[in-house]
C-alpha positions in Angstrom: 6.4 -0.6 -28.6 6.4 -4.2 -27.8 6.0 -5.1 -24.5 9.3 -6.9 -24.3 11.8 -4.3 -25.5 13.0 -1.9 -22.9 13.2 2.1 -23.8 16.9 2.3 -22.9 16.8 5.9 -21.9 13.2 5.6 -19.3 14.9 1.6 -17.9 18.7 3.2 -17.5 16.8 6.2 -15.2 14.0 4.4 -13.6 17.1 1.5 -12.9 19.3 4.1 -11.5 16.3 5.7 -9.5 15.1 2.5 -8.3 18.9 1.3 -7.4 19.8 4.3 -5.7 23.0 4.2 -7.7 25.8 7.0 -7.5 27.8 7.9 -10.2 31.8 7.8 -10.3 34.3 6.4 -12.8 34.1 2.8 -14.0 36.6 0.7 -13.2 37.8 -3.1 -14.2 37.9 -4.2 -10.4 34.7 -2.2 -9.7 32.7 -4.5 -12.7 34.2 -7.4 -11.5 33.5 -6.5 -7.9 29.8 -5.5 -9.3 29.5 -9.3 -11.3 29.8 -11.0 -7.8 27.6 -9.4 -6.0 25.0 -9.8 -8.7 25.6 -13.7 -9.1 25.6 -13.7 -5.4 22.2 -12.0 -5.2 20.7 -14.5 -7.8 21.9 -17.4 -5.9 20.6 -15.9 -2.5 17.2 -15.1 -4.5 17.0 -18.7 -5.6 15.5 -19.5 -2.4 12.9 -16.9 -1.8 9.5 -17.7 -3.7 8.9 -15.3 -6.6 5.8 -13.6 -4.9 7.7 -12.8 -1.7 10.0 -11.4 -4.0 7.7 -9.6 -5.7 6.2 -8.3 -2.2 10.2 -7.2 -1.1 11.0 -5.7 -4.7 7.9 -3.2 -4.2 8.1 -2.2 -0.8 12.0 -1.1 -1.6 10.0 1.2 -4.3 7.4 2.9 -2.1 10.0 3.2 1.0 13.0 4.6 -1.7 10.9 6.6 -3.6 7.3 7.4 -2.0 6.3 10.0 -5.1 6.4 7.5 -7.9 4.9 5.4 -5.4 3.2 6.8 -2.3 1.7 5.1 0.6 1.6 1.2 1.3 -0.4 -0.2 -1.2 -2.1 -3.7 -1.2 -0.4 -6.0 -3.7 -2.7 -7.0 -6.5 -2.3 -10.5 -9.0 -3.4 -10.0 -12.9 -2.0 -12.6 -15.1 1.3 -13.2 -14.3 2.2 -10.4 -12.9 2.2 -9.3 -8.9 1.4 -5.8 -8.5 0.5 -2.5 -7.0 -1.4 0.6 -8.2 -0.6 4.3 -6.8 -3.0 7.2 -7.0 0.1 9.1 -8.6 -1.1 6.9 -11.9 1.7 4.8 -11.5 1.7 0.7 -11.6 4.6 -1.0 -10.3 4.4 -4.9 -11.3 6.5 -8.1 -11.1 6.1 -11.5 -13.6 6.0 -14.3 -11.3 4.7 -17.1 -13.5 5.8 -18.1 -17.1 4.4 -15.8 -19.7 5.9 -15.8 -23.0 5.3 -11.7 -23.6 7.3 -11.0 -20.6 10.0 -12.0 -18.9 10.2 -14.0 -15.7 11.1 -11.8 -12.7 11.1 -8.8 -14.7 10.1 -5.5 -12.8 7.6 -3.6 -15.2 6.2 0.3 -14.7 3.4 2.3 -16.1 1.9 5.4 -16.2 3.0 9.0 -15.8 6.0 9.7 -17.9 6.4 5.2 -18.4 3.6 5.4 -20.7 0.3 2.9 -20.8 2.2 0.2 -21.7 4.5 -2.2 -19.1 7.8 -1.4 -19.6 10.4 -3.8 -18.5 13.4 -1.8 -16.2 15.2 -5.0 -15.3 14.8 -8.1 -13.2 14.1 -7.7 -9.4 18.0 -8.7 -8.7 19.1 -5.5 -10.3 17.2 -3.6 -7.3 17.4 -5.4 -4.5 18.7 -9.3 -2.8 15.2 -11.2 -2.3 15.2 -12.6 1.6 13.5 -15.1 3.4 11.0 -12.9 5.5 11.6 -12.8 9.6 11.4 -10.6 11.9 11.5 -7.0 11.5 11.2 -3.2 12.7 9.4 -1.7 9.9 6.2 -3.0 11.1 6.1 -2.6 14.8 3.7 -4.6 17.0 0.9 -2.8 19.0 1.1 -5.2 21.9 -2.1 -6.6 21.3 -1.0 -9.7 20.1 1.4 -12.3 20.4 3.3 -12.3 16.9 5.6 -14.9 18.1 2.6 -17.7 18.9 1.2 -17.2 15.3 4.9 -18.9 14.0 6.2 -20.7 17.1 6.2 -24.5 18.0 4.1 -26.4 20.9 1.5 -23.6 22.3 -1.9 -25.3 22.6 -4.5 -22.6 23.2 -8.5 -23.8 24.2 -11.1 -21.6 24.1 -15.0 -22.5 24.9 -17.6 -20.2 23.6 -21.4 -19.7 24.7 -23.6 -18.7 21.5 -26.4 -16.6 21.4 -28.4 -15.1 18.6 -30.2 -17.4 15.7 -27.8 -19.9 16.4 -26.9 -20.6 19.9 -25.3 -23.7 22.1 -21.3 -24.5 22.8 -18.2 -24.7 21.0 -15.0 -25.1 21.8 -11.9 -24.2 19.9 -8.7 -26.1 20.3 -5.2 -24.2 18.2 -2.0 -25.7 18.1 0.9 -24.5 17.0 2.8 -27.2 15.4 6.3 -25.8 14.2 7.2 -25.8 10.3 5.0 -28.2 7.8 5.0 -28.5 3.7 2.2 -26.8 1.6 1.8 -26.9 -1.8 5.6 -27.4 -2.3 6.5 -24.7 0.1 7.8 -24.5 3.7 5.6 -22.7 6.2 4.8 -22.0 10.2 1.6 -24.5 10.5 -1.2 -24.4 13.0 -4.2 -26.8 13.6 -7.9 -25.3 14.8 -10.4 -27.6 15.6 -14.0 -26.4 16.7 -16.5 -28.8 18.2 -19.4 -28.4 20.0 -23.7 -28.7 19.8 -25.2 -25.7 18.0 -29.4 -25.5 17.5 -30.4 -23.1 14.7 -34.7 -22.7 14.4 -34.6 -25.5 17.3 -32.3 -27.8 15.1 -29.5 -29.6 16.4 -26.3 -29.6 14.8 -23.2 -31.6 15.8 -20.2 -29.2 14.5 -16.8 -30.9 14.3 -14.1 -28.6 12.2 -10.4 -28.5 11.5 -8.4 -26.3 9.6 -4.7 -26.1 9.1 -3.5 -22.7 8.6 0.4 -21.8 7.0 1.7 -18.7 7.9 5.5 -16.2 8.1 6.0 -13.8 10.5 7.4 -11.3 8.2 7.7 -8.7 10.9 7.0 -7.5 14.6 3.2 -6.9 13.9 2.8 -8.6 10.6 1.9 -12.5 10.0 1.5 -13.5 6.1 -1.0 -16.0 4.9 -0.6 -18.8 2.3 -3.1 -20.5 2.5 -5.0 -23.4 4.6 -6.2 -27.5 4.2 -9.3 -27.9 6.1 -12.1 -30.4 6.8 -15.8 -30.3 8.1 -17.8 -32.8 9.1 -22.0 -32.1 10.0 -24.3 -34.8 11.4 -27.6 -34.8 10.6 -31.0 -37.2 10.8 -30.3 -38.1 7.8 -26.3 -38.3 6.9 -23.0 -37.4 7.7 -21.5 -34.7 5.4 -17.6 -34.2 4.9 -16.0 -31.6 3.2 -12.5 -30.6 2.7 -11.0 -27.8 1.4 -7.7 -26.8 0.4 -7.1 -22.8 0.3 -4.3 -20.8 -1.0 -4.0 -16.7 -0.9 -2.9 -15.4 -4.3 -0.9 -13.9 -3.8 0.0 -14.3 -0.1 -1.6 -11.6 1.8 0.1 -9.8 4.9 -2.1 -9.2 8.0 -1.4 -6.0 9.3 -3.9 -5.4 12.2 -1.3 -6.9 14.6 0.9 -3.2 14.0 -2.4 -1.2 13.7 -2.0 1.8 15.9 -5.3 2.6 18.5 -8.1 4.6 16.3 -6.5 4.0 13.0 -8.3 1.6 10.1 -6.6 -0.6 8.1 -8.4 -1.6 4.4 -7.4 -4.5 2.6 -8.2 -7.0 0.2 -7.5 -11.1 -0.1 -7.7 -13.0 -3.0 -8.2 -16.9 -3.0 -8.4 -20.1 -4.8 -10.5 -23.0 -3.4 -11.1 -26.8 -4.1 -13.9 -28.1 -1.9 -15.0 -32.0 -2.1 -17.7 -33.2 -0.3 -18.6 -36.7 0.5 -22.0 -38.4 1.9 -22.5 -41.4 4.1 -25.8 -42.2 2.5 -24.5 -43.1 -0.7 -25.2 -39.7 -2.7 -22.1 -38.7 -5.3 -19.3 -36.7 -4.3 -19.0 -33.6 -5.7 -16.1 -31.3 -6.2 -15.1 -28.1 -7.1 -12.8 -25.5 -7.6 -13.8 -21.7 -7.1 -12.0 -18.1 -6.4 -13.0 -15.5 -3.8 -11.8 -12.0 -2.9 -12.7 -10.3 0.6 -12.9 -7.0 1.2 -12.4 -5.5 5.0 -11.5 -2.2 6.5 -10.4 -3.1 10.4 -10.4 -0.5 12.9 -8.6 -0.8 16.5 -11.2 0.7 18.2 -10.4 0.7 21.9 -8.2 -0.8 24.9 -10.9 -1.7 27.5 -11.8 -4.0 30.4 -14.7 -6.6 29.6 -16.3 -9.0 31.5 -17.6 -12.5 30.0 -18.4 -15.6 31.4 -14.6 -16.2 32.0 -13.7 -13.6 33.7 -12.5 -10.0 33.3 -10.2 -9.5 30.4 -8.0 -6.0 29.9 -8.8 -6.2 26.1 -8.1 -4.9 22.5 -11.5 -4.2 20.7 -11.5 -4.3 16.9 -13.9 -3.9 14.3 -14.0 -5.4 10.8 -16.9 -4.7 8.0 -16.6 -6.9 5.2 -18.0 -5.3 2.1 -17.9 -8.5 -0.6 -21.6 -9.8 -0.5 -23.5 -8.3 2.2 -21.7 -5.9 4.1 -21.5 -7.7 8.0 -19.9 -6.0 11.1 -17.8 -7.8 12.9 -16.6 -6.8 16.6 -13.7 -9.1 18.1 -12.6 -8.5 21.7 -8.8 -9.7 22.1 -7.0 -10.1 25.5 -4.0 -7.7 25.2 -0.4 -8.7 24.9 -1.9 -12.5 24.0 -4.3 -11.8 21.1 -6.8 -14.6 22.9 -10.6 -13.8 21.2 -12.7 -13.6 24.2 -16.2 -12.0 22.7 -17.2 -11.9 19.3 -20.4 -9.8 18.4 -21.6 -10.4 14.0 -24.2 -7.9 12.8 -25.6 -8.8 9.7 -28.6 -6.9 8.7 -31.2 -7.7 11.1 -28.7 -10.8 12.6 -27.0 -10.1 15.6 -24.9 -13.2 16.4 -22.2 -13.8 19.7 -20.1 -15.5 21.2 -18.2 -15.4 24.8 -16.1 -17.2 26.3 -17.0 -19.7 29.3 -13.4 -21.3 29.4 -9.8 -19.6 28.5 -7.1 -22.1 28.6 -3.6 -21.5 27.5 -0.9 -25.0 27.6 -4.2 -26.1 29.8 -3.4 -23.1 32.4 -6.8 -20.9 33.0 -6.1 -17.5 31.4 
């Protein structure tokens, strides 16, 4: 069966089950009524990026009909298709990028009674009215965080760490939060992070001077979506200055959870993303630049709710734990002041490497925290 011909009898049920529809006699006003609200959910859509779409189109599936697709499954990109796979069997997929063998915003299935083969049950405005993502309650905050900083305007947050372990010395780590800014053609919450400081590594200096801009949506009480980031770092040596920058985008965007996590429960997840990286020397040597893809693996476990002290002071915290497994696996502990989601201690075990940070200096719009 080509890949582009629907199986009327399998799209008119898996349409119906999908659209929750009832039945009832047809009427002339009721199609008429029915044509509106479809052109007015296409027109609403126009303005929601296809892979938000995409994200909105399958959570209506797992929270409609949890069988065909249980649980909350991480959304996955293979061609041109956003998707997510169940352990019923079942794949769940939208087209968000041009393909000539299938058709642009088309919601596919597979597996179980669907067949190995996508099959095309209509276009995500048969199912549901794409939004523009805000606030909401189906992902409730743990109250370790503040969600609202991530995506607000004009909080400047300063943190000084003390480093210990192979690499040791200062840094300090300046965010603001700088309101709505462009990236890559889209519209997005924007913050700036710089980190400066002295490190010594095997009684090395190194001057460290890094910023980042990172685009973000809330896209609920305890959730914050990433896009993607522009960044640039700049090392001093003996011998040359070295500056690279870096432009980073998630495909497809992927939702941060940990922010809803409840106490004791782990969180797995997986980000994919594309990278172009140019570096430039002040002694002359070439520039070189280049474009490469990554994909992280990490479970995250909220661990605890506990009082630590650090060189700051006494923080009532939020402990969690993250092991990446991409590469070498590394454990990573991260010590958060509760309510404002402030990293006060950081403790990276890597192998034999156990490297920290704590904080000397807690600042918040330049009042101590």
């Amino acid at each position: 069966m080509p890949t582009r011909t629907t199986s009327p009898i399998l799209a008119a049920c898996f349409a119906a089950l999908l659209a929750g529809c009832g039945g009832g006699a047809d009427t002339d006003q009721s199609a008429a009524q029915g044509q509106r609200s479809q052109a007015q959910a296409v027109t609403r859509a126009e303005a929601v990026s296809r892979t938000i779409a995409a994200d909105q189109l399958m959570d209506f599936g797992e929270a409609t009909y949890p069988t065909l697709f249980p649980g909350h499954q991480p959304t996955l990109a293979f061609g041109a298709f956003r998707y997510r796979a169940y352990n019923s069997g079942m794949l769940l997929g939208v087209v968000v990028s041009a393909d000539p063998t299938y058709q642009l915003d088309g919601v596919y299935v597979m597996g179980g009674a669907y067949g190995d083969t996508p099959l095309l049950v209509g276009k995500v405005t048969d199912f549901i009215t794409p939004q523009e993502p805000g606030p909401g309650p189906t992902t409730p905050s743990n109250g370790c965080f503040d969600v609202n900083m991530l995506a607000s305007n004009g909080n400047l947050v300063s943190v000084t760490y003390q480093l210990s372990g192979p690499v040791t010395g200062s840094l300090t780590v300046d965010t603001s939060y700088n309101g709505f800014a462009t990236f890559l053609g889209e519209t997005y919450s924007e913050s700036l992070v710089r980190e400066k400081g002295t490190t010594f590594e095997n009684g090395l200096p190194a001057a460290v001077d890094n910023s980042e801009k990172r685009y973000v949506r809330k896209t609920a009480d305890g959730e914050i979506t990433h896009y993607g980031s522009s960044s640039a770092t700049t090392v001093t040596t003996n011998d040359y200055i070295a500056t690279t920058t870096y432009t980073t985008q998630y495909t497809p965007a992927w939702a941060d959870r940990r922010y809803a996590l409840p106490l004791g429960q782990t969180l797995s997840s997986a980000s994919t993303t594309s990278t172009t990286r140019t570096t430039t020397y002040s002694n002359g040597l070439p520039s070189t630049t280049n474009t490469y893809g990554s994909t992280l693996n990490e479970t995250v476990t909220f661990v605890v709710r506990e009082t630590i002290t650090v060189p700051a002071g006494n923080y009532n915290t939020c402990r969690y734990d993250h092991v990446t497994t991409s590469g070498t696996p590394v454990t990573t502990s991260r010590w958060y002041v509760a309510g404002k989601g402030l990293l006060v201690k950081e403790v990276r075990t890597e192998g034999a490497k156990v490297q920290t940070r704590q904080a000397t200096q807690v600042l918040l719009n330049t009042n101590p925290v």
